[in-house]
C-alpha positions as CSV (number, residue, x, y, z in Angstrom):
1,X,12.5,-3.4,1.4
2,X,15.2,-0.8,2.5
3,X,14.0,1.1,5.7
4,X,15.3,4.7,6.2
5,X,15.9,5.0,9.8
6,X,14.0,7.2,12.1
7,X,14.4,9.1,14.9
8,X,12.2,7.4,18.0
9,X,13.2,10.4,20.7
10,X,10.3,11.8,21.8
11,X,10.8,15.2,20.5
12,X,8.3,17.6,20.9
13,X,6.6,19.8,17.6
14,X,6.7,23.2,17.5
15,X,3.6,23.9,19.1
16,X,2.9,26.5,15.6
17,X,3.4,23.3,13.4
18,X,0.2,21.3,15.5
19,X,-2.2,20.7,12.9
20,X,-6.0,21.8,13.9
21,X,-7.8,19.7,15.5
22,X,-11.0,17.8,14.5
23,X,-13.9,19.2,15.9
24,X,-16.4,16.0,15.7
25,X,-15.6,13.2,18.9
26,X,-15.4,10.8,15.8
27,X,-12.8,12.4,13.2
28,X,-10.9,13.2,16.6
29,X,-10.7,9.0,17.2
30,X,-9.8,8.4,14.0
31,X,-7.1,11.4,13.9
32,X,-5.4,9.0,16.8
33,X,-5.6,6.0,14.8
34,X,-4.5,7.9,12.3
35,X,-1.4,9.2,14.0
36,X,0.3,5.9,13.7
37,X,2.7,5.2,11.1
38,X,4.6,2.1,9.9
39,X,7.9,3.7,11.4
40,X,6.0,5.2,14.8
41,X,4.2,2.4,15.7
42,X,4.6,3.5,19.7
43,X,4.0,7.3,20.4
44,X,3.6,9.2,23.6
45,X,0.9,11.1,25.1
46,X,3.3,14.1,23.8
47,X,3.6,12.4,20.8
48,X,0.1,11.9,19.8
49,X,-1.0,15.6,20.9
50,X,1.5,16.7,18.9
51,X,0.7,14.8,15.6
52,X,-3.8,15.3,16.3
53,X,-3.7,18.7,17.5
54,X,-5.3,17.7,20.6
55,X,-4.9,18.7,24.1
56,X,-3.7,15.8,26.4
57,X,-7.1,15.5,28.7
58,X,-9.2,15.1,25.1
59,X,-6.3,12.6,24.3
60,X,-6.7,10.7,27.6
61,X,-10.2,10.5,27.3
62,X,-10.5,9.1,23.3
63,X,-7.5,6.5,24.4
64,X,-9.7,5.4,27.3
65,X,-12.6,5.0,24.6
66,X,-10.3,2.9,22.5
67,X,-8.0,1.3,24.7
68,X,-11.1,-0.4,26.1
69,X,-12.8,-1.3,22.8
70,X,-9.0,-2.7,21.8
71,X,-8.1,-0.2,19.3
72,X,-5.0,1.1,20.9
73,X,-3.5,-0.5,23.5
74,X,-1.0,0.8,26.8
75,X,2.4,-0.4,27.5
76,X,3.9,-0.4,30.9
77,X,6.5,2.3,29.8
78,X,3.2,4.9,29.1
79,X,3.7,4.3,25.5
80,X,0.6,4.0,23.1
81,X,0.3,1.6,20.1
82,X,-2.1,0.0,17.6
83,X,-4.6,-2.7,19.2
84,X,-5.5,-6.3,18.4
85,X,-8.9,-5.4,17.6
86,X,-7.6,-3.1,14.4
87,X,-6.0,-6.1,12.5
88,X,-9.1,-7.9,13.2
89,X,-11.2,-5.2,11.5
90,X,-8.2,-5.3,8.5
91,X,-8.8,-8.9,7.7
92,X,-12.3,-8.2,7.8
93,X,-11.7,-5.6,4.8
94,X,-9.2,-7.9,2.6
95,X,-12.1,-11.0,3.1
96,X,-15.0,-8.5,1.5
97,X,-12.5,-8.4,-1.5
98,X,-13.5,-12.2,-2.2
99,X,-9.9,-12.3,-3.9
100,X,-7.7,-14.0,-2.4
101,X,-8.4,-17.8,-3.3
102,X,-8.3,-16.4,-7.0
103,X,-5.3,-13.5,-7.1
104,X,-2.9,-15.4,-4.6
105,X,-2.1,-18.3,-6.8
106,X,-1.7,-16.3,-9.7
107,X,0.7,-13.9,-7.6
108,X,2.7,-17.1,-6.7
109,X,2.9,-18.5,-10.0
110,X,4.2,-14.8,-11.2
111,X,6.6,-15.0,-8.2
112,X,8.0,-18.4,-9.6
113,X,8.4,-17.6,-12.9
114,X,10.3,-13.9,-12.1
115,X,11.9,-14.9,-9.5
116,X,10.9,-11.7,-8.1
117,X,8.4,-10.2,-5.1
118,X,5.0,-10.3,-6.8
119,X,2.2,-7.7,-4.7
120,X,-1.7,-6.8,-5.3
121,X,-2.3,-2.9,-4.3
122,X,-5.3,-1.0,-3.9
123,X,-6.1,2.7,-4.1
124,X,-7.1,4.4,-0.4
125,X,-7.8,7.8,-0.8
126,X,-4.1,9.5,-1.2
127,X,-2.4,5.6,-0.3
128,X,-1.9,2.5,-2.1
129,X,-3.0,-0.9,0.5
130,X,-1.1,-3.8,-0.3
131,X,-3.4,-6.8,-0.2
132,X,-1.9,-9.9,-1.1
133,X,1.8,-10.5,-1.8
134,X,4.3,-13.1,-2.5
135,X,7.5,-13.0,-1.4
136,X,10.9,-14.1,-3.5
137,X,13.1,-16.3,-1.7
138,X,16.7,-14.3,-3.1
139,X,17.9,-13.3,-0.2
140,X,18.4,-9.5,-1.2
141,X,14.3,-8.7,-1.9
142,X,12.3,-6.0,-1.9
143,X,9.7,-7.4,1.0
144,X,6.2,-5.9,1.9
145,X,3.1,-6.7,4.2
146,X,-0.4,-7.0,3.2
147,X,-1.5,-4.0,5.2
148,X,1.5,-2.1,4.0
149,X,0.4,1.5,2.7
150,X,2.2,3.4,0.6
151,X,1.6,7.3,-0.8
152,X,0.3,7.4,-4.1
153,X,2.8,10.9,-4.2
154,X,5.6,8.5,-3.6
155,X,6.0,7.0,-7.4
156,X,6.1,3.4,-8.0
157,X,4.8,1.1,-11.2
158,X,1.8,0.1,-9.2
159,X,1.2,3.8,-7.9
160,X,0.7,4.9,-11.6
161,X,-1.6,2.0,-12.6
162,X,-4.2,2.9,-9.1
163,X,-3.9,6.7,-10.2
164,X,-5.2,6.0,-13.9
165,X,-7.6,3.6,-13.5
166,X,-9.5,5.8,-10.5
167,X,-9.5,9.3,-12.5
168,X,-6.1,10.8,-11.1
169,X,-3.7,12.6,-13.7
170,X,0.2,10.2,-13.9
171,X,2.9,11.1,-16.2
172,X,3.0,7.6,-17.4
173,X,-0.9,8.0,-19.0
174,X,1.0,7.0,-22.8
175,X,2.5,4.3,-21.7
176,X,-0.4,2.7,-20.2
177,X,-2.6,3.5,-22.8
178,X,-0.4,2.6,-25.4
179,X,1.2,-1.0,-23.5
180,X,-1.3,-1.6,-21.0
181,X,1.5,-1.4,-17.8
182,X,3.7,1.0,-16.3
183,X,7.2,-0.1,-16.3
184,X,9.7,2.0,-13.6
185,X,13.4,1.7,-12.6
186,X,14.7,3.7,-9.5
187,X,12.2,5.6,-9.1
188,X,10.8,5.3,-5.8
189,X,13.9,3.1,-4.8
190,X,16.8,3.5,-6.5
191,X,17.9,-0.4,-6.6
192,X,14.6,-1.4,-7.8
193,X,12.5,-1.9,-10.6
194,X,9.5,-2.5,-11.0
195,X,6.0,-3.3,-13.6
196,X,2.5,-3.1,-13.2
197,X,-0.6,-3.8,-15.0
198,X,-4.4,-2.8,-14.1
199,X,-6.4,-5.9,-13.0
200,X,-10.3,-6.0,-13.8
201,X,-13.3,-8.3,-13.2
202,X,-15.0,-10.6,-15.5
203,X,-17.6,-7.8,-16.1
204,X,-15.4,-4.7,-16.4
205,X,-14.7,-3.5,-12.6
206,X,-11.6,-2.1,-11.9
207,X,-9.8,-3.9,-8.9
208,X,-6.5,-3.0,-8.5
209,X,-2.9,-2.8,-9.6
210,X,-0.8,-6.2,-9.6
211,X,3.3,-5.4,-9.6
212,X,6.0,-7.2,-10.1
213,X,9.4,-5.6,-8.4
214,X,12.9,-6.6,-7.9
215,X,16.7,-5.8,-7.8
216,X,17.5,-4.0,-10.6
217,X,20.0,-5.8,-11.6
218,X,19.2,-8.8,-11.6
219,X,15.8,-7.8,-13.4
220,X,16.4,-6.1,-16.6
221,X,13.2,-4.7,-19.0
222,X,13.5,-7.5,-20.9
223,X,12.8,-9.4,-17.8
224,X,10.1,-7.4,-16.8
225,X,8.2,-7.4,-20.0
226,X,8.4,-11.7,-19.9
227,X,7.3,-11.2,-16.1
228,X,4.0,-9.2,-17.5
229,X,3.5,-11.3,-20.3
230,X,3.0,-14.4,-18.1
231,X,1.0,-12.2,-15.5
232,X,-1.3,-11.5,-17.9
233,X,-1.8,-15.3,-19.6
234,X,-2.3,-16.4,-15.5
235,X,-4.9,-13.8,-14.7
236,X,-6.7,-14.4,-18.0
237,X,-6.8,-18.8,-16.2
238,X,-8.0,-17.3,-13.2
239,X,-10.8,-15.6,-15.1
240,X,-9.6,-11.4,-14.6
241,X,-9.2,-8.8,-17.6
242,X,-6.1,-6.7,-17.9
243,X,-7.3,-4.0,-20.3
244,X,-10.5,-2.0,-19.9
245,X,-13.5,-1.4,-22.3
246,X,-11.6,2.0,-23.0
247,X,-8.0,0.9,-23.4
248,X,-6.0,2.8,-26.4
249,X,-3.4,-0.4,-28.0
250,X,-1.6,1.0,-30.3
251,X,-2.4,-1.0,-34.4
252,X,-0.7,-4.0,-35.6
């Protein structure tokens, strides 16, 4: 995965540009949970006062709350970070999925065959969660976490599969209905491509979005339409759908 490099100098935000503050003691914990990000993962007391809106003795007062219960946790330096007790409450949420033991070796047996980074995403709220992933072992890869979140906004093949199958408008609605997968190159990264096909239960549920991504280059459509073919003949083995009751395919 290319990283864009960020700024860590704890520059202040116009005070004008704070967003308003929650009103309820819970949305206000949650807003500094929330004020973490994948490239901020240690903020100030400045910091986080300027991302929640809140005033620095509210602030000290929720951190106290969840430095204790483990949530965020205090470095020597006075900086503020995501606690243990937050990944434990993650795993908790990919276990209620009941997935893993089924979509994993399928993912592996994708990444095998491609080549190429194979990743199960789920829709939360305006995000995309990876769940489960298996890396390729090329040494230039696209890489991702389970945890990793991702907004829908941002584009990607797996993006446009979440946004259809839970009732959101995508500019690739044809090409699912029509082929079942959204196929993308460079378009959220420009060296990558990337194909993705809705995943279903036995009995109709929507799950999630499985995608296949890799160097462009090295993974031309032609590629990526063999990768999907054989992602669709391994989740069928490990008993999933990949087409919905109301699917459009196009005749013979």
């Amino acid at each position: 995965m290319i990283r864009r490099a960020s700024s860590s100098a704890d520059t202040p935000i116009d005070t004008a540009s704070r967003p308003t503050p929650p009103i309820g003691v819970l949305e206000r914990g949650i807003s500094v949970l929330e004020a973490f990000s994948e490239d901020r993962l240690r903020l100030s007391l400045r910091e986080l006062a300027d991302r929640t809106g809140l005033d620095k003795a509210t602030l000290l007062r929720l951190l106290g709350v969840l430095v204790k219960a483990r949530m965020v946790q205090r470095s020597e330096s006075g900086h503020y970070s995501p606690g243990p007790a937050l990944l434990h409450m993650g795993m908790l949420y990919r276990n209620s999925f009941d997935l893993g033991s089924r979509l994993q070796p399928v993912l592996h047996a994708v990444m095998q065959r491609t080549g190429e980074t194979t990743a199960f995403y789920v829709r939360s709220g305006d995000e995309r969660v990876c769940l489960y992933r298996e890396i390729t072992h090329n040494e230039v890869r696209h890489h991702v976490e389970p945890g990793t979140r991702r907004d829908l906004a941002s584009g990607g093949a797996s993006a446009h599969i979440l946004l259809h199958y839970t009732g959101s408008p995508t500019p690739h609605i044809r090409q699912i209905q029509e082929q079942g997968f959204v196929l993308t190159r460079a378009e959220r990264v420009p060296e990558m491509a990337s194909i993705a096909l809705p995943v279903f239960e036995g009995d109709g549920q929507f799950l999630g979005a499985l995608v296949v991504i890799g160097l462009a280059s090295r993974h031309p459509e032609a590629a990526q339409l063999s990768g999907v073919a054989y992602a669709r003949e391994q989740l069928a083995q490990h008993g999933f759908l990949t087409q919905s009751s109301t699917d459009v395919r196009p005749g013979p």
